[in-house]
N, C-alpha and C positions, 0 to 999 in steps of 0.2 A: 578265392583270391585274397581277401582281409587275412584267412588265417595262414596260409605261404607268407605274405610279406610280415607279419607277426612274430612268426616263430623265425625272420631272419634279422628283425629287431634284435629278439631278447640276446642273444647270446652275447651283444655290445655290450649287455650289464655286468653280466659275468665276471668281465675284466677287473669291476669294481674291485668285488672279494678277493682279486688279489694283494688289495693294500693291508690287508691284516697279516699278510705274511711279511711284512714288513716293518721295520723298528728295530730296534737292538737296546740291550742294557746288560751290564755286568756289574761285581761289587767294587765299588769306587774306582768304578775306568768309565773310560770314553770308546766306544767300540765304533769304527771304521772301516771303509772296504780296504784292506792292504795288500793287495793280489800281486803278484810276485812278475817281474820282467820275464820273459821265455815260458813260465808257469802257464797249465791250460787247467781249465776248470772245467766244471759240467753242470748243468740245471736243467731242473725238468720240471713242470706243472702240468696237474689235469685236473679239469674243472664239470661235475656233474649237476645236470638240473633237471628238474623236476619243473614245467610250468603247467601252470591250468589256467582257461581263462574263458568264458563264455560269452560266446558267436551269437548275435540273434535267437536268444534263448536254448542254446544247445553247449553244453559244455564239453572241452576242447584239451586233451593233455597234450603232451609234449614232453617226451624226455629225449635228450642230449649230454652227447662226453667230446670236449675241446681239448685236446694235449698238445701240447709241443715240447718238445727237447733240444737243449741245442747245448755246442760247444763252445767256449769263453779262451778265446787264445790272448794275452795280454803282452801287445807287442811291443809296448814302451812305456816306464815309467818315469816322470822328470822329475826336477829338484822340491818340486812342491808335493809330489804323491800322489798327481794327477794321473790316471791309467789310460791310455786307448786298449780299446777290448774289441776285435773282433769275433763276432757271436755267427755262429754256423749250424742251421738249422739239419740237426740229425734225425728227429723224428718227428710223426706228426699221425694225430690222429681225429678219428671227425664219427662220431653215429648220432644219427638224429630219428626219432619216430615220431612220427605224428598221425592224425590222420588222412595227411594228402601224400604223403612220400616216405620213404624210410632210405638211411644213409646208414654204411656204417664200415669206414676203411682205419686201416693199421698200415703205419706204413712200414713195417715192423713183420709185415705178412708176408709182403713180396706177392699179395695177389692182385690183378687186375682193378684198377681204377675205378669203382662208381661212379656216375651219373652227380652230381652235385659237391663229388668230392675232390676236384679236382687242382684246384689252388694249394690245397691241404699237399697234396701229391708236389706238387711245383714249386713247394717250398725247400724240400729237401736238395742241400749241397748251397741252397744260397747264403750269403751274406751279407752284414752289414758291421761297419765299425761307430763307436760309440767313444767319448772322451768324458772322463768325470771324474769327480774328486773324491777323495777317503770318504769324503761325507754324504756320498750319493749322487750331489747335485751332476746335473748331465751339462758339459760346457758345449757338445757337438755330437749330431750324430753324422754319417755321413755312408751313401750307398744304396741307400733307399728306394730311389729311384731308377737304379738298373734291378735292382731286387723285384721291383713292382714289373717293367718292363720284360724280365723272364718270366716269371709269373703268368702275365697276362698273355703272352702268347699260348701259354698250354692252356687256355680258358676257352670254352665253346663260344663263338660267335654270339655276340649280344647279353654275356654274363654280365650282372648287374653288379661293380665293387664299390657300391656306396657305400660308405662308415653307416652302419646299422645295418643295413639291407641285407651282407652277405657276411658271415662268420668268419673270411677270410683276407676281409678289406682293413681291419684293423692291423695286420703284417706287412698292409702294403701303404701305410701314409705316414707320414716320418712323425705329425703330431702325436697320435694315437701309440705308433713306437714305442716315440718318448717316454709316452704316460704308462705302458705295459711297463718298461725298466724301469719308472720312479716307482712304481707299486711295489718292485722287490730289495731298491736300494735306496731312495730318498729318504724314509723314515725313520731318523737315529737319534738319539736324544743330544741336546746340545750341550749336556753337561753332564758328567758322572756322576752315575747315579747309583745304588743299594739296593739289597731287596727290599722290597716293600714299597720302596717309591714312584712315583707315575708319572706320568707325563703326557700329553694332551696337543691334538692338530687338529686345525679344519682344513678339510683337505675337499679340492672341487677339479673332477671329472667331465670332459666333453667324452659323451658316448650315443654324438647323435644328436643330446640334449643333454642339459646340466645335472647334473647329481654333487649334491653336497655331505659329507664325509666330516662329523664330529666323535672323532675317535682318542680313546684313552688307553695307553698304553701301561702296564705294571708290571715291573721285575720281580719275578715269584722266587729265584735262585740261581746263583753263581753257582759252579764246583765244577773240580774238574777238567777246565777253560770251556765248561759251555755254560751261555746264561739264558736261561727259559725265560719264556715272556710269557703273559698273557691281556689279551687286548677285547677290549669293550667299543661298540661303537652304535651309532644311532644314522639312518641314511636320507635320503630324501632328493627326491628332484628339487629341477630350481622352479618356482611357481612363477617367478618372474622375467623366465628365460621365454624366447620365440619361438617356443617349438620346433618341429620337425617336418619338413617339405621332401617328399619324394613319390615320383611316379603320379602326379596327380591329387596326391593325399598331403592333408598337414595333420598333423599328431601331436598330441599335447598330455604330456605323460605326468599322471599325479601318484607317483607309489612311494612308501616308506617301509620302512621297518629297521631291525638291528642285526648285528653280528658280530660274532667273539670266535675267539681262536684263540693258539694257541704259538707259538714257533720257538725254535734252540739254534740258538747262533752262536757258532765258533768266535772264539774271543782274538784268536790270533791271526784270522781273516776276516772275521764278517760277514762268513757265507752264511746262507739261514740252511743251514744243515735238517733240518725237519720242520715242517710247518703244516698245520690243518687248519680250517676253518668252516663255517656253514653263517650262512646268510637267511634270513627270511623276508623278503617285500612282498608289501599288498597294497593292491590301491585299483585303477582303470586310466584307460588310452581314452583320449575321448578323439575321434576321426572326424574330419572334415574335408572339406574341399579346398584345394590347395587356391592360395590367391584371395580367397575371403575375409573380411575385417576380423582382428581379434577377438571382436566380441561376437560374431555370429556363432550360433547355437550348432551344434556339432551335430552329426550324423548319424549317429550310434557312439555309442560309449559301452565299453569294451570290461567288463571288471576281470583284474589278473593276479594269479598270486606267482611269487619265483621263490624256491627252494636251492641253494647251491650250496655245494662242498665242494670245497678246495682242497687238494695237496701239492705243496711244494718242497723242492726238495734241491742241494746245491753239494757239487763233493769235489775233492780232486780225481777223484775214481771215476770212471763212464757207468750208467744202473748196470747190471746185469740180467734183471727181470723187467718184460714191460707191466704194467698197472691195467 
């Protein structure tokens, strides 16, 4: 039971890694989302992990691939450069192995539905619209909640969509949303900037529980109209956050580590046209009983490591190949 509800934690981290693919810099400009009225775009990310982490003296893998793809139709732009963007979930994918179950759908197959994969599935054809500015910042999301509402009907009786709990609950609650689209458009530098120069955010994550994000970003080279970045960063939960309450359990999650990547962003849109990354955390869960004073002594304590790689990817063309 500890490690089902574990391995339906981690993948909320995940989410993390994808603020490295985000930022922008070119040679003495200011780079912005400048997405064109009637224009449709396309983006896709997929996210692989590698966890281990040991159960009551028995160690425990876990590998997992998170994809989604969707369509970017920008239905109006107004006098200031603000976009509405409706995003239109085309693809979606989900395998998971571990020791208590194995998942592993495409929705890309057109074959029959798994047992656990099933939201992943109920995403496809839904939508949501979205309002923001050249600079990223999100002014509106809107839709969310009939998105959740289809969804959940194709869900088996009694599916659990807590944020953390399920890998498919982060698509269905408008903060979380938010935070998946600030990861690949809010981080741009506020100034024109050259190669060589850098620039720098703390950036802070509800996934569950807090994760804190001090990240450095460096423009390696313009040419072209694409400006390569590459990005350093250092991670960490909040030690002073409340932890985690679900199902009985409170969880109090102490993991850090870093991660660098790499992304190239069109200068005449802003799309991040190729991005990679890889992450490493280590640390331990420490479990208790939910309702208990802060300071009571935990249950078991859990030690974990996570491995991710990310790619992402943004065009005016649909892929042609799935990953």
């Amino acid at each position: 039971m500890v490690n089902m509800r574990f391995r339906a934690i981690i993948p909320a981290v995940s989410s993390i890694v994808l603020i490295i693919l985000c930022g922008s810099g070119a040679a003495a400009t200011q780079l912005q989302w400048k997405l064109a009225k009637g224009k449709t775009y396309y983006q896709r990310s997929v996210i692989e992990q590698q966890i281990t982490q040991t159960v009551m003296g028995q160690e425990q893998k876990i590998d997992q691939i998170i994809g989604t793809g969707q369509k970017l139709q920008v239905l109006d732009v107004d006098a200031r450069g603000n976009m509405r963007i409706q995003y239109t979930f085309l693809w979606s994918r989900l395998k998971q192995i571990n020791p208590m179950a194995q998942v592993d759908y495409d929705s890309s197959q057109k074959s029959a539905v798994p047992a656990g994969a099933e939201g992943f599935a109920a995403l496809i054809g839904r939508s949501f619209t979205v309002k923001m500015t050249p600079q990223g910042e999100i002014l509106d999301v809107n839709g969310v909640e009939q998105l959740r509402d289809a969804v959940l009907k194709k869900l088996p009786p009694g599916t659990d969509t807590t944020i953390g709990m399920n890998p498919v609950a982060g698509y269905l609650d408008k903060e979380s949303l938010e935070q998946m689209i600030k990861a690949n458009t809010a981080i741009y530098p506020d100034h024109p900037v050259n190669p060589g120069d850098s620039w720098s955010k703390d950036i802070t994550m509800a996934v569950g529980f807090k994760m804190i994000i001090r990240a450095k970003w460096t423009l390696q080279r313009a040419q072209g109209g694409v400006a390569t970045i590459g990005m350093a960063s250092t991670i960490r939960t909040d030690s002073s956050g409340p932890g985690m309450e679900t199902q009985g359990m409170k969880m109090r999650f102490a993991l850090s580590g870093t991660q660098e990547g790499t992304v190239e962003v069109a200068e005449a849109t802003g799309l991040i046209t190729a991005g990679k990354a890889r992450a490493q955390l280590k640390g331990d869960i420490q479990v208790g009983q939910a309702g208990t004073a802060a300071d009571a002594p935990p249950m078991m304590t859990i030690p974990m490591t996570i491995d991710t790689r990310t790619t992402s990817e943004m065009s005016e063309q649909m892929w042609k190949t799935t990953p």
